[in-house]
C-alpha positions as CSV (number, residue, x, y, z in Angstrom):
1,X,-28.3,-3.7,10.9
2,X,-27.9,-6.1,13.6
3,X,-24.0,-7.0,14.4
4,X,-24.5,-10.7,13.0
5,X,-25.9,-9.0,9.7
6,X,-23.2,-6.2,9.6
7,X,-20.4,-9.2,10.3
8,X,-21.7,-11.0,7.2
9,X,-22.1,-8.3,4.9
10,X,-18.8,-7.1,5.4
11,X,-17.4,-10.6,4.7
12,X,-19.6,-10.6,1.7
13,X,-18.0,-7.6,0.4
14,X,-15.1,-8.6,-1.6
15,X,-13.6,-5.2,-1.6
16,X,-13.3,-5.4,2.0
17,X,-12.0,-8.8,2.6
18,X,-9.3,-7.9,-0.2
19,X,-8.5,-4.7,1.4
20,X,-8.1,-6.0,5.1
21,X,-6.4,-8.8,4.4
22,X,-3.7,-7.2,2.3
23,X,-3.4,-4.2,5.1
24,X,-3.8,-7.1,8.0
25,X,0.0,-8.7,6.3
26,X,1.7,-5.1,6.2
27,X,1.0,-4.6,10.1
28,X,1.6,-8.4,10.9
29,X,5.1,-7.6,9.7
30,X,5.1,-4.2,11.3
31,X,4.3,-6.2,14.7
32,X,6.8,-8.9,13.9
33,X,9.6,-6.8,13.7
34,X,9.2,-5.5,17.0
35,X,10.3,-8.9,18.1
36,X,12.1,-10.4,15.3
37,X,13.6,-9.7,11.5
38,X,15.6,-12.2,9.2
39,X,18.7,-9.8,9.6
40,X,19.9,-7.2,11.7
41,X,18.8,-3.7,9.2
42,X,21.8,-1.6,10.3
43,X,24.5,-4.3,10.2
44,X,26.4,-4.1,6.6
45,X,27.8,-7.3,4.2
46,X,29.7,-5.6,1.5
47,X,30.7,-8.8,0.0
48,X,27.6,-10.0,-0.6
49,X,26.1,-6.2,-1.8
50,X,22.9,-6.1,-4.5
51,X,22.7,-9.9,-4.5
52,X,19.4,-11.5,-6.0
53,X,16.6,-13.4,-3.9
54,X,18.2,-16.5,-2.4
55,X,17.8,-18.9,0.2
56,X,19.2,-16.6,3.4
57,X,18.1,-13.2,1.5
58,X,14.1,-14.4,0.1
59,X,14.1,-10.8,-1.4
60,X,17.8,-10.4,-2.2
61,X,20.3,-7.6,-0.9
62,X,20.8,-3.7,-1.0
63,X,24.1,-2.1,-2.3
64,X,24.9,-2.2,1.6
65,X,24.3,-5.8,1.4
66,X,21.1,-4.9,4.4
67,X,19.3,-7.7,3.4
68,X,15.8,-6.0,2.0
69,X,12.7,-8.3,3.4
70,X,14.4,-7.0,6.9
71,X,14.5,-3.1,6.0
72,X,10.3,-3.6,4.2
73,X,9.5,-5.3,7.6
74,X,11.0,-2.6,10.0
75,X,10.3,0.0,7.2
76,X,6.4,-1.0,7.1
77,X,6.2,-0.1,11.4
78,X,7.6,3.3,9.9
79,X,5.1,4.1,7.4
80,X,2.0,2.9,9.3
81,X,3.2,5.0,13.0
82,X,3.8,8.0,10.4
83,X,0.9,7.8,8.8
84,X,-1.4,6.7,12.1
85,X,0.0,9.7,13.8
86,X,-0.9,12.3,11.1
87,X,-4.3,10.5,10.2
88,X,-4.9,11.0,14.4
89,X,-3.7,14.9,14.5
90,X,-6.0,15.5,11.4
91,X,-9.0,14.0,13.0
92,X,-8.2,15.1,16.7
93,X,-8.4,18.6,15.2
94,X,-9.6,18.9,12.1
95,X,-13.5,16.9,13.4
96,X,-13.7,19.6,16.3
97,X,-13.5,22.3,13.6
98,X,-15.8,21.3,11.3
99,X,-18.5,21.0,13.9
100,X,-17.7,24.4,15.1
101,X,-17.8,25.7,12.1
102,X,-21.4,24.0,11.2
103,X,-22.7,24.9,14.6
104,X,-22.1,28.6,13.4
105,X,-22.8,28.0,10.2
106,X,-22.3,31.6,8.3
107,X,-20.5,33.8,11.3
108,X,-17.2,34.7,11.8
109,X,-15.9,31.5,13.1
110,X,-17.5,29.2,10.5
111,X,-15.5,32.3,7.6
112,X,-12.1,31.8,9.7
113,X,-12.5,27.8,9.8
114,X,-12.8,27.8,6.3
115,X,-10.2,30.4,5.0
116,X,-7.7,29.1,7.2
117,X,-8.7,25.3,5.8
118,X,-8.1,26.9,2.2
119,X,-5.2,28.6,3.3
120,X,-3.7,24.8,4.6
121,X,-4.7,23.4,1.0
122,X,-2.3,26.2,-1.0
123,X,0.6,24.0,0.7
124,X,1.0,20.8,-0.3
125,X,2.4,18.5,2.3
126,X,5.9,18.3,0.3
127,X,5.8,22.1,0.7
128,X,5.0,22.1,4.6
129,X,7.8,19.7,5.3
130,X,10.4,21.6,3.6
131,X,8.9,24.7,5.4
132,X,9.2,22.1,8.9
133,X,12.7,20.9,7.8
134,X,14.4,24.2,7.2
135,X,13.8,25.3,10.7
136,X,13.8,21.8,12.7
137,X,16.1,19.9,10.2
138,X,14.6,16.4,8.6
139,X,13.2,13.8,10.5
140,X,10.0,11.0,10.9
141,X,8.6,13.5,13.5
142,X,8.4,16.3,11.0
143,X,7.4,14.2,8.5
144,X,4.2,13.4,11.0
145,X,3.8,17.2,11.6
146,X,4.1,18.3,7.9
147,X,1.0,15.2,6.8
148,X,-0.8,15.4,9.9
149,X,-1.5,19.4,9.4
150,X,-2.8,18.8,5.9
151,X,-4.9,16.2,7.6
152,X,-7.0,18.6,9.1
153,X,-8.3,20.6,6.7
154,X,-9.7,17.3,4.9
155,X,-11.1,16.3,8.0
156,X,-12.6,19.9,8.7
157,X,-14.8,19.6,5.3
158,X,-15.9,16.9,5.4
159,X,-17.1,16.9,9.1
160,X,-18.4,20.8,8.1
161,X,-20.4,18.6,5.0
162,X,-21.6,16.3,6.8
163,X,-22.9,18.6,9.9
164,X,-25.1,20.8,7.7
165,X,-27.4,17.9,6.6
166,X,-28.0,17.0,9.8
167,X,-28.8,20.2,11.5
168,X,-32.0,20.4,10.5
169,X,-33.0,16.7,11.5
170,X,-35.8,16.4,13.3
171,X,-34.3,15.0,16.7
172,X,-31.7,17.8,16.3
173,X,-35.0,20.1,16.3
174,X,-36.0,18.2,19.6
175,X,-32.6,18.4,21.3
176,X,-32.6,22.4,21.0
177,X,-36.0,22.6,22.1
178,X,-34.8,20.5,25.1
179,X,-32.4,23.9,25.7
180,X,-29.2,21.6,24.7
181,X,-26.7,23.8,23.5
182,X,-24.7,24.0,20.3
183,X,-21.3,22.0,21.3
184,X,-23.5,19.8,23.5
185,X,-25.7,18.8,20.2
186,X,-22.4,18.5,18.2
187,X,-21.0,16.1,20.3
188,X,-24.1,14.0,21.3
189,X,-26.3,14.1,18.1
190,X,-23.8,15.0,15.0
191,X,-20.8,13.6,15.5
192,X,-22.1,9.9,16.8
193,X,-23.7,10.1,12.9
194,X,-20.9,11.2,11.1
195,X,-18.5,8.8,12.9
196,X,-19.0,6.3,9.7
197,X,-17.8,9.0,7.3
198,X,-14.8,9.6,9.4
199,X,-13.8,6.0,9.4
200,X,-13.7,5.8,5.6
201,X,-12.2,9.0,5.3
202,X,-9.8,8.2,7.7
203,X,-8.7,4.7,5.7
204,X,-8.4,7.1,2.7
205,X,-5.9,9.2,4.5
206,X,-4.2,6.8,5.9
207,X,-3.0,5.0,2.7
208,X,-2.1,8.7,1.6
209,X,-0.4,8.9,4.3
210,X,1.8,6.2,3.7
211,X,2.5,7.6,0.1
212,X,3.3,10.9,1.9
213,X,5.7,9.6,4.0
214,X,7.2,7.4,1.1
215,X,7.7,10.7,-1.0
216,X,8.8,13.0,2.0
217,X,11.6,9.9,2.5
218,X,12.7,9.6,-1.0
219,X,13.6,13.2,-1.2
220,X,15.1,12.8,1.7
221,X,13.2,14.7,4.1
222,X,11.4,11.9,6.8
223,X,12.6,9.0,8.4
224,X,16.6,9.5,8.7
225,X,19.3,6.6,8.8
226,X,19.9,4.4,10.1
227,X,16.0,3.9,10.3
228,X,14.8,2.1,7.1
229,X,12.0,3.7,5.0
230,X,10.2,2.1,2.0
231,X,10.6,5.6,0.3
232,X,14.0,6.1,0.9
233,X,14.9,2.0,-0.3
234,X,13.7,3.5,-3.7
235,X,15.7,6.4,-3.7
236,X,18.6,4.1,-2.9
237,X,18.2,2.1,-5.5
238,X,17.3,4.3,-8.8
239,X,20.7,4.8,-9.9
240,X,21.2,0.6,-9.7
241,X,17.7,-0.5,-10.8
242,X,20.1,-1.5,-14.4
243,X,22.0,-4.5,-12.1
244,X,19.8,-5.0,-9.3
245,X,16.5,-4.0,-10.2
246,X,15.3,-6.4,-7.0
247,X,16.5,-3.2,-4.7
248,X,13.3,-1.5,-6.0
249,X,11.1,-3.8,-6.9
250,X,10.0,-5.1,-3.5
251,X,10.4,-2.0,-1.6
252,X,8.1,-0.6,-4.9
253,X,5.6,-3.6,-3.9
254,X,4.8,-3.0,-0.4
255,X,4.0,0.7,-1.0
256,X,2.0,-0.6,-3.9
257,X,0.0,-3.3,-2.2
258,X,-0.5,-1.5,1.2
259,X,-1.8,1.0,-0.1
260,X,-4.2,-1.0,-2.4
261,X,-5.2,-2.9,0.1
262,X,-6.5,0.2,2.1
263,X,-8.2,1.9,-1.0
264,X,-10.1,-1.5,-1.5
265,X,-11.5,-2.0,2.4
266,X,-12.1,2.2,2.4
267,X,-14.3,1.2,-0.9
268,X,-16.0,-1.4,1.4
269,X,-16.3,0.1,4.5
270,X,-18.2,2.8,2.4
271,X,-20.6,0.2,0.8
272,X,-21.1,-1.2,4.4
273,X,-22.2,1.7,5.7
274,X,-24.0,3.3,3.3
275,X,-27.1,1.5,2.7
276,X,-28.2,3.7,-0.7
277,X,-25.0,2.6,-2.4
278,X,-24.7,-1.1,-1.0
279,X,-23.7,-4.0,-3.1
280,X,-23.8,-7.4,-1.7
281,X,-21.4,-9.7,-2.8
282,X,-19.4,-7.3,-4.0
């Protein structure tokens, strides 16, 4: 597909459009806070605690009186370096892996790949970060560890998939009769036609990623204070959702939309790239 036509399917895909759009808002407010927020997300206003949506407070107040569009702005650059980070340490090692392991498909190294993946899947990331926090104590960067090595085992299979179909291609056939070797085919022949499963996978991830960090906060267990997380805005407000039910609402929103938004262009990117399952105009 030539770069015109791939432009215009993709904007014919209404999946995809959706999907970016909402994600391309959640980082436009992740960017902005770098440079500016409405109010200052560590500086407290008791008297003016849990108050509704207003003029100076669009999305109201916490029971700090933080005003909340603030904390989902600075809270959205959390979720999205969290969850960029451990999407990046699943791919970085996870894709390497997988090749290696369908380079040697059926020795000892493609057996120990795969046990040790399985091994990674007994633990759910919950479980790895209170493993990570009971030695290192809670924090975003643990959080990152705990998602990112749960990461790699997703990325592993599916790279390991996706390699076994096309080892026995015929220009894989013509590379090894050229005397290329196994890591040099992986790298030059496999990997340049799996990169298109990777991306989707990787906009998958990364919207579970976000969840992940969400749930590792509102147990407590990621971003710390006086950092704002969405996941930790909920857990703040459960025992006041009665009186100010605006304290969980929003902060429940922006989880809810971002991640939406990058289940939708995942579902598009897939139709883009895969011609046998294509819808126009979808």
């Amino acid at each position: 597909m030539t770069e015109t036509g791939f432009l215009g399917a993709a904007l014919r895909s209404r999946s995809l459009v959706l999907g970016a759009v909402l994600t391309a808002v959640f980082v436009l407010a992740a960017v902005v806070s770098f440079l500016w927020v409405p109010h200052d997300v560590t500086a407290m206003d008791i008297p003016n605690r849990m108050k509704g949506p207003e003029g100076a407070h669009p999305l109201g107040t916490d029971h700090f009186g933080r005003d909340i569009l603030s904390m989902i702005m600075v809270g959205a650059r959390t979720s999205i370096a969290v969850a960029v980070v451990a999407v990046g340490i699943g791919m970085v090692l996870g894709v390497p892996l997988g090749l290696a392991a369908a380079a040697r498909k059926g020795s000892l190294l493609d057996e120990v790949i795969m046990r040790g993946n399985d091994l990674v899947f007994a633990f759910p990331s919950l479980l790895i970060a209170i493993m990570i926090t009971a030695v290192f104590g809670a924090s975003a960067l643990n959080a990152i560890i705990a998602i990112g090595i749960f990461n790699i085992p997703v990325f592993a299979r599916l790279t390991r998939g996706a390699a076994l179909s096309l080892w026995t291609r015929d220009y894989v056939m013509a590379a090894r009769v050229a005397g290329k070797g196994a890591t040099r085919i992986s790298f030059e022949h496999i990997l340049p036609n799996v990169t298109n499963l990777l991306i989707v996978q990787g906009t998958i991830q990364f919207s579970l990623g976000i969840l992940a960090e969400a749930a590792l906060s509102y147990v407590g267990l990621g971003a710390q204070p006086p950092l704002p997380s969405w996941g930790r805005m909920l857990a703040d407000s459960q025992t006041m959702i009665s009186i100010a039910p605006h304290m969980a609402i929003f902060p429940g929103l922006a989880i809810l939309l971002t991640v939406l938004g990058l289940n939708l262009m995942g579902d598009g990117l897939r139709d883009l790239f895969d011609p046998k399952i294509r819808r126009v105009g979808r």
